[in-house]
N, C-alpha and C positions, 0 to 999 in steps of 0.2 A: 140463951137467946140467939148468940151466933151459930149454936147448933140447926135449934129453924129457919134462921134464915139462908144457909146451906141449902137446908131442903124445900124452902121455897124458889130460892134461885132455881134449882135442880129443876125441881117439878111444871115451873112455868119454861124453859127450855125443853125441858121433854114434852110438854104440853105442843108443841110447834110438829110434835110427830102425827098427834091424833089432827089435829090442823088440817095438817096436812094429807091425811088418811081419808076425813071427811070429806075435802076437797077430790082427792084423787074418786073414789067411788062413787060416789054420785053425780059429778061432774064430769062428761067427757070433755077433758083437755086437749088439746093437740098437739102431740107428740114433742113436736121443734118449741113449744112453750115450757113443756118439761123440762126436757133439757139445757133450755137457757136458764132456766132457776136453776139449775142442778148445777153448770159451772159456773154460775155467778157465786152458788155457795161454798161451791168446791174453793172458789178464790178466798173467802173470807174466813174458811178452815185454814186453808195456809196460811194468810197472815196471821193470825190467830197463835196457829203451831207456832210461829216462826218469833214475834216478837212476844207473844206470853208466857209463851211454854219454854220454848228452849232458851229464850235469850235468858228467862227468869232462870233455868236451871242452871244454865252457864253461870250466871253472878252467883247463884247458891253455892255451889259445887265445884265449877271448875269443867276444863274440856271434858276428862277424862270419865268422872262421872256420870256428862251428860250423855257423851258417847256411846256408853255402857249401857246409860238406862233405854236410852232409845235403838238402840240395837236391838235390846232386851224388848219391849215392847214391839219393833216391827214383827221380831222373830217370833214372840206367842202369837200376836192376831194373824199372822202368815198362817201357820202350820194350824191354828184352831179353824182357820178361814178353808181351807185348805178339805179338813175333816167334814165339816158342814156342808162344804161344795160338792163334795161326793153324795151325800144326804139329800139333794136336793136344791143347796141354800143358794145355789151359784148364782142364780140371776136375780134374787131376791128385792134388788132394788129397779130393777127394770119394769119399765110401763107398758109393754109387749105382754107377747102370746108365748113369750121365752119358759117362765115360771111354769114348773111342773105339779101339774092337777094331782091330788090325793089315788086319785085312780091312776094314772102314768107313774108315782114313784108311790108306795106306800113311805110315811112319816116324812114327805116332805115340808108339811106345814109344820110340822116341829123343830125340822132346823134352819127355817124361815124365818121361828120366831126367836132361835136360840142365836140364827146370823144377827138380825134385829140389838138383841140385848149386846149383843160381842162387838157392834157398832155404837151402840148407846152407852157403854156404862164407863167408857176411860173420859168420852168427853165429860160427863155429870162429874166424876170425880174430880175434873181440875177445876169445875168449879167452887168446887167444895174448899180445897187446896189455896182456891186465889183472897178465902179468908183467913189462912192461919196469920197469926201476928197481929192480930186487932184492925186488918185492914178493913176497907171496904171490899164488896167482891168485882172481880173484871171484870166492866161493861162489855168490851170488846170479847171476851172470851162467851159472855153470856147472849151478847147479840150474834157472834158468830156458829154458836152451836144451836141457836133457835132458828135466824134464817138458814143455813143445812137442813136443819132437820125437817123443813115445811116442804122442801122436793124430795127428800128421802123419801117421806109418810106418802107423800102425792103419788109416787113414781111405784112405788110397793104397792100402794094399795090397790091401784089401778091395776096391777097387775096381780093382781091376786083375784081381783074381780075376776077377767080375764080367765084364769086359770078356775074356776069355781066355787070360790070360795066364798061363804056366804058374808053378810053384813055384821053378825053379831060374831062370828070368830075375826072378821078384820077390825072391827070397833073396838072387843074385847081385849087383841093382843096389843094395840098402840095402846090405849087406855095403860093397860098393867106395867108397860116398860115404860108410861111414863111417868108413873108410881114409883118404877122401881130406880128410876132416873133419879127421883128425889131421894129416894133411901143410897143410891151411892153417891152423890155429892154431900150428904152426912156422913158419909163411912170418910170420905176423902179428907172432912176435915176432922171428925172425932176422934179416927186413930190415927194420923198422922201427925197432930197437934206438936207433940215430945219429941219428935226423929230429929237428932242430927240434919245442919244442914247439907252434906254431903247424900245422905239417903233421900232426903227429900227433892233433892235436887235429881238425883237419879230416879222417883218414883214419878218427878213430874217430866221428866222425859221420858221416860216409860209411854206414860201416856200420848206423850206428844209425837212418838215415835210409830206407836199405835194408830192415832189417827189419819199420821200420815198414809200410812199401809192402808189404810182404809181408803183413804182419799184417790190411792193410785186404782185399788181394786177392783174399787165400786160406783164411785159417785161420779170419775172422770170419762170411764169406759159409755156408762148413762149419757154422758152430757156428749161424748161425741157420737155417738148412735144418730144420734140424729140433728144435736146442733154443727156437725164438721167443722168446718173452716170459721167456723163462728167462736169454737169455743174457747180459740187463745184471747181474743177482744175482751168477749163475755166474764173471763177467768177473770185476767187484768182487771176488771172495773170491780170486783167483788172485790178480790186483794187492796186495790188503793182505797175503796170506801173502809174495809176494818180498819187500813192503817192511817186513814185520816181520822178515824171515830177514837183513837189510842192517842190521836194527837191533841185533841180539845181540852 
């Protein structure tokens, strides 16, 4: 049963992507409204990271491993991040004319969709993670990967419009990642259940490590495009809302 419900949590937090995807294509937003969702969620990823993820792997673990694992976690989604960028993927959460059309890069909606997944699947997995031990799972960690994920979907999708791409491959690919959202926040908690605390304490900083890198790469450079000087406020008030919603 705690395996379903992994993958419900999962899937209604990945569900905030197609949301948000909906929103972004059919709706013309404007621009400066993008990006104030985008560092308002940017805020509530960091608090998130900061008091679920690392402080939890610190108590698991210890410095040393948290250290490890989130090095280790920046270091792969950097260099994966990195390979994709060159494919295409670089601007893939931008609400612009940035995103490269199938015609200006051949297979760039492929590593669009593969940037996509390399951004979605460490968050699902620590939700998956925040139930091993018979707990319940983290509100905070599940409210702050849902509100993220609804300017993600918005800001991609628009921007994929933008670039060409039609309805049923932008509907199609949020839809599956957020399927695939729920299948790794079950892998998060079904094989990690038995790890030693030291490994787990190192895989949840993995992640946390991970999203941070994300958070610098993609979702902040977004929010200041066009929110500027607005976006340390905007940051701010996301951060203190996760970290009041951890405190109730």
């Amino acid at each position: 049963m705690e395996l379903l419900a992994a993958g419900g949590w999962g899937l209604l937090a990945g569900s905030a992507l197609l949301l948000g995807a909906l929103l972004g294509y059919l709706v013309r937003i404007p621009a400066g409204i993008v990006a104030s969702i985008m560092a308002f969620g940017s805020g509530v990823l960091l608090s998130a990271v900061s008091f679920e993820l690392i402080a939890e792997a610190h108590e698991r673990g210890g410095l040393l491993a948290t250290a490890i694992g989130a090095l280790a976690g920046a270091i792969i989604y950097t260099l994966a991040n990195v390979v994709l960028a060159r494919r295409g993927a670089r601007h893939r959460k931008r609400s612009g004319d940035q995103q490269p059309s199938e015609a200006e890069q051949s297979g760039s909606g492929t590593a669009i969709a593969l940037g996509a997944l390399l951004d979605g699947v460490p968050e699902s997995m620590v939700i998956g993670t925040s139930l091993l031990g018979g707990g319940s799972v983290s509100t905070v960690t599940v409210l702050a990967v849902f509100i993220s994920n609804v300017p993600e979907g918005l800001s991609s999708a628009s921007g994929m419009r933008r670039a060409g791409r039609g309805a049923k491959y932008v509907f199609a690919l949020w839809a599956g990642i957020a399927v695939i959202s729920a299948g790794a926040a079950m892998v998060g908690y079904g094989l990690l259940g038995g790890v030693p605390g030291p490994v787990l304490a190192a895989i949840t900083a993995l992640a946390g490590g991970a999203i941070l890198a994300m958070i610098a790469d993609t979702m902040i450079p977004e929010a200041f495009a066009d929110a500027h000087l607005w976006i340390g406020l905007i940051t701010v008030a996301g951060f203190l809302t996760a970290f009041a919603v951890s405190h109730l």
